[in-house]
C-alpha positions, 0 to 999 in steps of 0.5 A: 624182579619182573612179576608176571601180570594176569588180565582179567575180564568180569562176566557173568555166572551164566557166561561160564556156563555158556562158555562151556557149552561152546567149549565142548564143540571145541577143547582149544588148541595148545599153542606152542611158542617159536623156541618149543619152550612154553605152551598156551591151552585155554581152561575153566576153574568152576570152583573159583568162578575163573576161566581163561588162557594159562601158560606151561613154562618147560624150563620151569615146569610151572602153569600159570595164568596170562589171562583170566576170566572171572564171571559177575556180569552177563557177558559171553566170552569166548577166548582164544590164544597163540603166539606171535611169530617171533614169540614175544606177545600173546595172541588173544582172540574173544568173541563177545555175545557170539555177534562181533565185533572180535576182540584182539587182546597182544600181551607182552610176554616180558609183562613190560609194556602195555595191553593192546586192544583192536576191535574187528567187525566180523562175527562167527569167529573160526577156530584156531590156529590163525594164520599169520604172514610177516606183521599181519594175522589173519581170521575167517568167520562171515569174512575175511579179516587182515590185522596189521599187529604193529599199526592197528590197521584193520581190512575186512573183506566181505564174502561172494558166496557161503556161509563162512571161511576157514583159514588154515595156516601152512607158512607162507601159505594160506589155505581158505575153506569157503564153506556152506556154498549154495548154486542154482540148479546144483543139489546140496552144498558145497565146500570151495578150497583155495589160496588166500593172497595176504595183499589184497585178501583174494581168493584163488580157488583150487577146487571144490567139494560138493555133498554129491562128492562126499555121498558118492564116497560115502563119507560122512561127518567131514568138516572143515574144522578138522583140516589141517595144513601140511606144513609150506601149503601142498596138502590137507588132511581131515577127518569124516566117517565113511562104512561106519568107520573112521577115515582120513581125508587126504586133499592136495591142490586139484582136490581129493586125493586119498581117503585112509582107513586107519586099522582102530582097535573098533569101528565105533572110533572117532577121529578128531583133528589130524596134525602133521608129523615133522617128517610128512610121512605120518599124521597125529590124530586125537582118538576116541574108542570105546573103554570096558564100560559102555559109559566110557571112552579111552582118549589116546593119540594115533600115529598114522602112517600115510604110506598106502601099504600100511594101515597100521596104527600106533596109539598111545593112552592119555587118559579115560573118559566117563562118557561113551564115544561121541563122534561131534565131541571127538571130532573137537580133539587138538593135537599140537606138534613142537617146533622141534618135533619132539613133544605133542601137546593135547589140553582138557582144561576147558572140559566140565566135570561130567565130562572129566574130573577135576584132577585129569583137566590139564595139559599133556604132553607126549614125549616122541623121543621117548620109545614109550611116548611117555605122557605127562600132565599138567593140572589147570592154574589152581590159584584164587580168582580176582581180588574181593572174591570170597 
C-alpha cells in the first residue's frame, strides 16, 4: 500500500505573514495535470501555522497536501507548483528571501523515489504557468533560466535591456515580455514581446509596447502579468483599464490588434487574468463588480465572446467578498482551463481572513458541460501541521 508523503519546510511566524502579503498580488494558479484528473493551487492554514501546495483528486473527490510549510524560523518562502508534462512529477518553485537563488523542488507523484532539488541563480521569480519544451522548464525574472529536469543541468542568460522578463507558455511556443525598457531620447517604458528559442535562449522580438501607445489609447493598469498565450503561440490577451472601464487587450505577432470592452454589470468592474477557451472563440476571465454593500465584491468568472458584433458577457457567481472592488487585488484573479476543456478551476486558498473566511478558502471548479455552470468547492487541507506541534 503506497502512502502519500508530504514535504515540509520550517520557517518563521513572521514568514507566514509576509508570505500572505505577497500572496494578495498573486492568488497561485490551480495547476491542472495532463489527464484532467487532479488539480494543484497554493493554500495557508493560519490556525495550524501551515501553508503550501495541496492536491484535489477528481476520482477521489480528496485535497491533500504534497507540500507543507510550517512557520518556526525567519525565512520568507514563496511556493509555487505545476506539472510536469507527462504527469508523473510535481513542479515546485520557492523564492527565498525574495534575492535568489530560486529553489526548484520534483515531487514523484507515485510518492516512489527521491525529492529532487536544484538551485537557480535568478531573483524576481515571475508568475506561473512556467513554460516547458521537451525535457527543459523554462522561468523569466531578472533573466532567463533553462532547466533541464532530467540532468540538473542549468543555463541562465542575462538581460540587454528592462527591468525583467515574463514568459508565457503556448506549446511549443514561447512568448517572452521583456519589460520596464528604457531608451535615450524616448519618454516613458516600454514593454518589448517576442518568441523565446528554447536552444540557446535568444530573443526574437516581434513588437513593442511603449506608455505613449498605451496613453494614446487611453488604457491604464495593463500589466504583463495579466497575459496569457492562446494556446500553439498567435495571440495574447490581457487585461487593463481604459474610459473608467474594464478592457481586454488583444496582441498578435505585429502588435495590438484589438481592445474589447465587455458589456460588465458596472464600470467600476475589475478584470484579472483572461484564459483562453477550448474553441479560441471566447475568453474566461476572473471578475470582480461591486456587491449591494459598498464593503463588498461578487467574484464571478466572465465568458467573453471575441467576436467583434458582440459585447455580451456571461457571468457566473462564485462566492462574495467582504471588501470593495480592488482593481491591483482583481487583477491578481487565475482562472484555469482542463485539458479537456470541461472544468475551469479558480483557488482562494492563500486569501487571509479579512479577505475570506475560513470556509470560502478553497478550490472551485466550474462545470462548462453543465448549462448552469454548476461551481463546486473544495475546502483547504484541514489536518495538523508537522509532527511536535502543539
Amino acid at each position: 500500500m503506497n502512502q502519500r508523503k508530504t514535504l515540509y519546510l520550517a520557517a518563521s511566524v513572521g514568514a507566514i505573514m509576509a508570505w500572505l502579503l505577497f500572496i494578495l498580488a498573486c492568488l497561485g494558479w490551480p495547476a491542472w495535470s495532463p489527464d484532467s484528473s487532479k488539480v494543484l493551487f497554493p493554500y495557508v492554514d493560519s490556525g495550524s501555522s501551515t501553508a503550501g501546495i495541496a492536491m484535489y483528486d477528481r476520482a477521489t473527490g480528496t485535497v491533500v497536501p504534497i507540500f507543507d510549510y510550517y512557520s518556526h524560523g525567519q525565512v520568507d518562502l514563496i511556493p509555487f507548483a505545476q506539472w510536469t508534462r507527462d504527469g508523473r512529477q510535481t513542479i515546485v518553485t520557492l523564492e527565498m528571501n525574495k534575492k535568489g537563488p530560486i529553489q526548484v523542488l520534483l515531487l514523484p507523484q507515485d510518492g516512489k523515489g527521491p525529492v529532487r532539488h536544484f538551485l537557480i541563480e535568478t531573483e524576481q521569480l515571475s508568475l506561473p504557468p512556467y513554460p516547458q519544451v521537451e525535457n527543459a522548464l523554462f522561468l523569466g525574472s531578472s533573466n532567463i533560466a533553462r532547466l533541464d529536469l532530467k540532468t540538473g543541468e542549468v543555463k541562465t542568460k542575462d538581460l540587454t535591456e528592462g527591468d525583467g522578463i515574463h514568459l508565457l507558455p503556448a506549446g511549443e511556443f514561447i512568448w517572452y515580455a521583456a519589460y520596464d525598457i528604457e531608451r535615450a531620447g524616448r519618454g516613458g517604458k516600454g514593454t518589448q514581446f517576442g518568441e523565446l528559442k528554447p536552444a540557446d535562449l535568444s530573443l526574437k522580438p516581434l513588437f513593442e509596447f511603449w506608455d505613449g501607445d498605451q496613453e494614446k489609447l487611453g488604457i491604464t493598469d495593463f500589466s504583463v502579468a495579466s497575459l496569457s498565450a492562446e494556446p500553439g503561440g498567435s495571440r495574447l490577451a490581457g487585461s487593463a483599464r481604459a474610459g473608467n472601464g474594464p478592457v481586454i487587450l488583444l496582441f498578435g505577432h505585429a502588435g495590438l490588434e484589438r481592445v474589447l470592452r465587455p458589456e460588465l454589470p458596472d464600470k467600476r468592474c475589475a478584470l484579472g487574468r483572461p484564459e483562453w477557451s477550448g474553441d479560441r472563440r471566447s475568453l474566461y476571465a476572473p471578475v470582480l463588480c461591486p456587491a449591494k454593500e459598498d464593503d463588498e465584491s461578487e467574484y464571478s468568472v466572465a465568458a467573453i465572446p471575441l467576436n467583434a458584433g458582440s459585447r455580451k458577457v456571461e457571468l457566473t457567481p462564485v462566492f462574495q467578498l467582504p471588501v470593495g472592488v480592488d482593481k491591483d487585488f482583481a487583477s491578481s484573479l487565475y482562472v484555469s482551463l482542463s485539458p479537456d476543456k470541461h472544468t475551469l478551476a479558480t483557488a482562494t486558498g492563500s486569501l487571509e481572513s479579512k479577505h475570506i473566511g475560513r470556509a470560502d478558502r478553497a478550490l472551485y471548479l466550474i462545470d462548462l458541460q453543465d448549462p448552469n455552470h454548476k461551481v463546486t468547492k473544495h475546502l483547504i487541507p484541514q489536518g495538523p501541521g508537522p509532527a511536535g506541534k502543539e
